[in-house]
C-alpha positions in Angstrom: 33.4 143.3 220.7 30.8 141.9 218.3 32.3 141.6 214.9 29.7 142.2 211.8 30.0 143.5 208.2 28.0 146.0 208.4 26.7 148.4 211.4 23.7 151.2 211.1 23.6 153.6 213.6 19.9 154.9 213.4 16.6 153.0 213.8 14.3 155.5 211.7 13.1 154.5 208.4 16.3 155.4 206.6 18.5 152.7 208.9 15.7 150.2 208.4 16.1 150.6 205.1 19.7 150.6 204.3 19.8 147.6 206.8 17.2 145.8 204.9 18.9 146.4 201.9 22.0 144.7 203.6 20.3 141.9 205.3 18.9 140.8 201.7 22.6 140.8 200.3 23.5 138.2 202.9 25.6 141.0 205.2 25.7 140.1 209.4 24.1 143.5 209.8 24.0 145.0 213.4 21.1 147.9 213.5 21.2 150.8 216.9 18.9 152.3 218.0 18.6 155.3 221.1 15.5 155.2 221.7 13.8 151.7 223.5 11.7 151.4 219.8 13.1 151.3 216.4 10.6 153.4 213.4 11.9 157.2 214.7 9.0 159.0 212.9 7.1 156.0 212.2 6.1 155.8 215.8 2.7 154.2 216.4 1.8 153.7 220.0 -1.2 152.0 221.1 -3.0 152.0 223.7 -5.3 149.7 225.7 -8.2 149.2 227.0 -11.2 147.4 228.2 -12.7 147.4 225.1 -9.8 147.3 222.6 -6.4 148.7 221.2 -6.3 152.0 219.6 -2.9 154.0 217.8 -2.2 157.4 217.0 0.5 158.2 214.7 3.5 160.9 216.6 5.3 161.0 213.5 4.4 160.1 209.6 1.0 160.1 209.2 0.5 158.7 205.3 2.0 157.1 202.5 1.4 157.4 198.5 0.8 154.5 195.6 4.5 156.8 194.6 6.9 155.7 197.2 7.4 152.4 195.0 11.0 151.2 196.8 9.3 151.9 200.7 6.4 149.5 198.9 9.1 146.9 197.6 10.3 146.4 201.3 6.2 146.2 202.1 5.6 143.9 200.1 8.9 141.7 200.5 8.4 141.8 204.7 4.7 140.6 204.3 2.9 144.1 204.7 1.1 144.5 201.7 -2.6 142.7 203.0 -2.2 144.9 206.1 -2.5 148.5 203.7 -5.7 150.1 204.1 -7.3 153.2 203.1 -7.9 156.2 204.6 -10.8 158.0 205.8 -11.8 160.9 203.3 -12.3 163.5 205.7 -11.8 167.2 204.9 -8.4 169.2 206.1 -9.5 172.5 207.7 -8.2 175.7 209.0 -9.2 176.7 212.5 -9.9 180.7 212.0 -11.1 182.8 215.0 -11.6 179.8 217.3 -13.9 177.9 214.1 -13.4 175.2 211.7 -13.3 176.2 208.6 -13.4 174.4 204.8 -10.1 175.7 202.9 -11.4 177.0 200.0 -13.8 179.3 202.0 -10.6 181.2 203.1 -9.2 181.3 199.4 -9.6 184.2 197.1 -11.0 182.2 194.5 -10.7 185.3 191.7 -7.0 185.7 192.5 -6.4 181.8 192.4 -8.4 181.9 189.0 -6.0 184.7 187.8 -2.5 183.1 189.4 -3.0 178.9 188.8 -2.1 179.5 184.7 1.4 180.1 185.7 1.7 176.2 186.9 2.0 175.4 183.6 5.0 178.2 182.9 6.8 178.1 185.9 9.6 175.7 186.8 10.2 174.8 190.4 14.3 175.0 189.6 16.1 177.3 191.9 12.8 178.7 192.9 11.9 178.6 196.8 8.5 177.8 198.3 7.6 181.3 198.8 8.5 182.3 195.3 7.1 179.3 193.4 3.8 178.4 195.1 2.3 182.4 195.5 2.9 182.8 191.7 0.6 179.5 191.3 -1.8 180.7 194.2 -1.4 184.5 194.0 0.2 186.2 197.0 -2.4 186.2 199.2 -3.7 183.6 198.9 -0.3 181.9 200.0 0.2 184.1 203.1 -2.7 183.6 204.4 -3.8 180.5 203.8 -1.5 178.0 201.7 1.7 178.1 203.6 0.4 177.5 206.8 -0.3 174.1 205.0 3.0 174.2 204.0 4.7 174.7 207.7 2.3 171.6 209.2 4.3 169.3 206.9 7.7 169.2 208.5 6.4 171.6 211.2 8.9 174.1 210.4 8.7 177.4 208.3 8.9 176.4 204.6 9.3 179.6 202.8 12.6 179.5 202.2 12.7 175.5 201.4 13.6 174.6 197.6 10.7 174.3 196.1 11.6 171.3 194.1 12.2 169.6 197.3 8.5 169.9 199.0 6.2 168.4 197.0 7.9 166.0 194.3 6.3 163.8 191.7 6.8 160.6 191.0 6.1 157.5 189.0 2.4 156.3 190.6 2.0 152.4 191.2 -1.7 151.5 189.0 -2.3 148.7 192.0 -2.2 150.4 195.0 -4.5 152.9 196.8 -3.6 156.7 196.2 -2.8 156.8 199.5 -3.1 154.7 202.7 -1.7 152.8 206.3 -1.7 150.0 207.8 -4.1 148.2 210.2 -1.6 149.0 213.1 0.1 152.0 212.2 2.7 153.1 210.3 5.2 151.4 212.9 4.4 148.5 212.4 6.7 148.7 208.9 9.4 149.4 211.2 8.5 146.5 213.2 8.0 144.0 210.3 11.8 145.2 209.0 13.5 145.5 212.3 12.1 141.1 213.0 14.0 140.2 209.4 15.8 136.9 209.8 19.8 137.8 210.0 19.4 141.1 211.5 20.4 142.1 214.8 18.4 144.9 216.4 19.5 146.3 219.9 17.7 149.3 221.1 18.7 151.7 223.9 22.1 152.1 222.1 23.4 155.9 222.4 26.4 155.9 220.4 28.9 158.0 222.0 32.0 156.8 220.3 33.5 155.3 216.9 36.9 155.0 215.8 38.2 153.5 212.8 41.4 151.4 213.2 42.9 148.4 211.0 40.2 148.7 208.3 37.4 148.5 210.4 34.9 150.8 212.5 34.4 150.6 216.1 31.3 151.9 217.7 30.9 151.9 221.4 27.2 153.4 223.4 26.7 154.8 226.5 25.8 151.5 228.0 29.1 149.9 227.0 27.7 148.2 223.9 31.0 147.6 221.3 30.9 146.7 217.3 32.9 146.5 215.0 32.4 146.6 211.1 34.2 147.1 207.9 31.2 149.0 207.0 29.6 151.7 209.0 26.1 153.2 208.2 25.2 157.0 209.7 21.1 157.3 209.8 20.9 159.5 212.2 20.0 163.8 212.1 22.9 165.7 210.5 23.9 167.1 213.8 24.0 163.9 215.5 25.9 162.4 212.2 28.8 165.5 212.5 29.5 164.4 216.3 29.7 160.7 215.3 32.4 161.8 212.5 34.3 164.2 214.0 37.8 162.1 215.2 37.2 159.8 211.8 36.6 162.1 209.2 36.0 166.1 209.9 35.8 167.3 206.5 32.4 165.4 206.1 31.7 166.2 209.9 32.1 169.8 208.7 30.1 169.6 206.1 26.9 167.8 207.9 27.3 170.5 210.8 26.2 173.5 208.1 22.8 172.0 208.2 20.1 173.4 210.1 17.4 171.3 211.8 14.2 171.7 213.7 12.5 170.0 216.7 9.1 169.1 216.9 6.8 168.6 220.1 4.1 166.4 219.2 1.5 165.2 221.7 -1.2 162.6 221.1 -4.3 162.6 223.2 -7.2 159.9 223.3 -10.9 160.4 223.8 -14.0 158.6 223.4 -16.3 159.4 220.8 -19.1 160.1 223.2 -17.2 163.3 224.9 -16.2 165.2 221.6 -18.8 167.0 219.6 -15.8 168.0 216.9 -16.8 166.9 213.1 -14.5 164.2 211.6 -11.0 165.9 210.4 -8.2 164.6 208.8 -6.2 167.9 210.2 -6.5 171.2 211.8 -4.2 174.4 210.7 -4.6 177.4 212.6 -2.2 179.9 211.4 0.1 181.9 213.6 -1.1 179.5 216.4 0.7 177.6 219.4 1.0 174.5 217.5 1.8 173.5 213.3 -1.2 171.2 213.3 -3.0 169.0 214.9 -3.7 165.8 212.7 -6.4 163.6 212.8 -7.2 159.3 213.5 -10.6 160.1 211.8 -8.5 158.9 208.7 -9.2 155.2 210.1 -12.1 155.7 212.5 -12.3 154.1 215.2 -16.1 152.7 217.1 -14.8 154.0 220.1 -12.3 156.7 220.4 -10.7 158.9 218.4 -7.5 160.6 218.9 -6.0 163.7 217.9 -1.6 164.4 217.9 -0.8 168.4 218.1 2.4 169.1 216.5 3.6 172.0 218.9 6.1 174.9 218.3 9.1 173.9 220.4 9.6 175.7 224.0 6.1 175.3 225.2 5.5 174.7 228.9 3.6 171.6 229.9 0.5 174.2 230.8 0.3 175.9 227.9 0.1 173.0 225.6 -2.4 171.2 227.9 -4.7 174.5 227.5 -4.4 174.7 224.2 -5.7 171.1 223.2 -8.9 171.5 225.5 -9.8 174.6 223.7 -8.8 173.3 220.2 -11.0 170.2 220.9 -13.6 171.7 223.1 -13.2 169.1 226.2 -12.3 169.1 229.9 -8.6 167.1 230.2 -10.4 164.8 232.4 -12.4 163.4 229.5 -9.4 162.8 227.9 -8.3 158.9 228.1 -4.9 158.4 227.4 -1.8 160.9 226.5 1.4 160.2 224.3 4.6 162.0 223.7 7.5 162.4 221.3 10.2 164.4 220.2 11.4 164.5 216.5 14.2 166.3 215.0 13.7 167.5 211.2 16.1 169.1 208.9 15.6 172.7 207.9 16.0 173.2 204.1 17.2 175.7 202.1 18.1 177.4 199.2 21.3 176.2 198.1 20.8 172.3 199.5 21.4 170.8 196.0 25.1 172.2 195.6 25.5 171.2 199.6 24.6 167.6 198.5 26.5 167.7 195.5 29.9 168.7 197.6 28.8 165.9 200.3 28.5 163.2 198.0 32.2 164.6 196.4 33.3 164.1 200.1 32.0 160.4 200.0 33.5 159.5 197.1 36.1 156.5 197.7 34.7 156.0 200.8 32.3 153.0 200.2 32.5 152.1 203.4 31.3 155.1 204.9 27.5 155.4 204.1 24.8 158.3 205.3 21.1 158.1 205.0 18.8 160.2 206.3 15.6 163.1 205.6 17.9 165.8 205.3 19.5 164.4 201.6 17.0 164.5 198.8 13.8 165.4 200.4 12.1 164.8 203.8 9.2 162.8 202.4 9.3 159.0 203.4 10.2 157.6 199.9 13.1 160.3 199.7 15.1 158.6 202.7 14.6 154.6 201.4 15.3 156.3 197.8 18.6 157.7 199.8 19.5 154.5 201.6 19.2 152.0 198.5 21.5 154.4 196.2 23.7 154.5 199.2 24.0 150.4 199.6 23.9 150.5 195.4 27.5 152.8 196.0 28.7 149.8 198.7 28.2 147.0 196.3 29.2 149.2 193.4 
């Protein structure tokens, strides 16, 4: 059984983190991962071909001059001359089979009449619904603005806190409002998962883990066996209240209240030549097949450009296919290349601040039991390394 101090279970940004965090203390840290790539929503495939390699983003699409601790890991792993901008192409709304601007489909004299009430209003207690068609008149929001809403964790988001969608925070002066990276947002996963001193073994499906003489013991599906004195949970809730059942079900209780949502996501590839569709950074049809369908046009490419739909879950093969030769207005034989990936997000709701307030009661005492994850403070990038370095600031604490 390989012996290490500390052992994450989870190879999405909120394990990377927590294990980067541990790795820099001087911890033997041992990171698993189920899939055959570490990143979980930072999941940049590429694809190759005669003339030369071209990514799509399946998961996280951007990131903010805000998310100041992901950009201390950046910059400490090497990152920070690999940030560039993106593309400022317009987000549209697909009405009636047509692109169309945004604020064509706005009632601009009801916005004019409702946006005063931003400066009045408090988020607090207040759910998406409630807050955001007081600030954009009702409907205004209906139609239009919480369609915007659902594409970001490609859920509906009217009963998520409100204080919990859109959050603001402390802006770095030097760095780009927002941005990538020259090979995708996966390669940040990449860059932390190659840090000296930790050990990173994919194709892990931990099925098992006891805890006996003051330490954990994790065993996979493949017959993989760990031990460590500290164990790291960075995985969806529901995954997290299996893993915790036989070692602690008062916390395994408590993660299995949460809800969580799947999300089909399907990249295609085509060459620039064989679509006549204007440059987008993303498509929202409302009360469509699919939550959006985001754009590469954000770092065009000379040759292709590529398109990922973010699909309702359920959807046979057929329908999906049908749906993104309409959408882009191509045969799928002019389409070059194809990518899939499944992602699980939480589903938010009223009431989330007094559940995390009773699960961080449960984790009191218990510094060596640590969980990270999108489903704590917020689902936005910076919220889960935010969560992972409080949660190593607890272990050293």
């Amino acid at each position: 059984m390989m012996q290490n101090d500390v052992v994450v279970v989870g190879g999405g940004i909120s394990g990377l983190s927590l294990a980067y965090y541990c790795v820099q203390a001087g911890m033997k840290t041992t990171l698993l991962e189920k899939t055959d790539a570490v990143g979980g929503s930072f999941a940049s495939p590429a694809y190759s071909s005669d003339r030369k390699k071209f990514w799509m983003e399946l998961g996280a699409h951007t990131c903010y001059s805000s998310y100041q601790n992901l950009l201390d890991i950046v910059e400490e792993c090497g990152l920070k001359n690999s940030i560039i901008p993106r593309a400022k192409v317009p987000f549209t709304l697909m009405v009636d089979g047509k692109i169309k601007s945004i604020v064509s489909q706005l009632n601009i004299m009801e916005l004019l009449v409702s946006v005063p009430n931003i400066f009045k209003l408090k988020k607090t207690g207040l759910s998406v619904s409630a807050y955001y068609s007081k600030i954009v008149g009702e409907k205004n929001y209906q139609e239009v603005i919480r369609h915007f809403f659902n594409a970001v964790p490609s859920q509906q988001t009217d009963d998520f806190p409100a204080d919990m969608m859109f959050k603001s925070r402390e802006k770095r002066k030097d760095m780009l409002k927002n941005y990538t990276f020259k090979n995708g947002m996966q390669s940040v996963a990449r860059a932390i998962s190659a840090k000296s001193g930790l050990n990173v073994f994919t194709t892990q499906d931990v099925n098992s883990i006891l805890y006996k003489d003051g330490l954990y013991e994790i065993r996979s599906a493949g017959g993989g066996e760990y031990s460590a004195k500290t164990l790291v949970i960075a995985t969806p809730s529901s995954v997290a209240s299996m893993l915790l059942k036989d070692i602690n079900p008062d916390i395994s209780s408590h993660l299995g209240q949460l809800k969580s949502a799947d999300v089909d996501s399907v990249g295609v590839i085509v060459r620039k030549e064989n679509i006549k569709l204007k440059p987008v950074a993303a498509i929202i049809s409302p009360n469509d097949v699919f939550f959006s369908v985001v754009s590469r046009d954000t770092v065009p490419d000379e040759n292709y450009r590529g398109f990922v739909f973010h699909f309702k879950p359920g959807l046979d093969e057929k329908t999906k296919r049908s749906r993104i030769t309409e959408v882009l207005g191509v045969g799928f034989s002019k389409i070059e290349h194809t990518e899939s990936k499944f992602n699980t997000v939480p589903t938010l709701r009223m009431g989330h601040h007094e559940w995390l307030e009773k699960n961080d009661a449960l984790l009191k005492g218990k510094k060596n039991l640590l969980l990270t994850g999108n489903y704590f403070g917020g689902m936005a990038i910076e919220d889960c390394v935010s969560r992972s370095k409080s949660e190593f600031a607890r272990l050293k604490g």
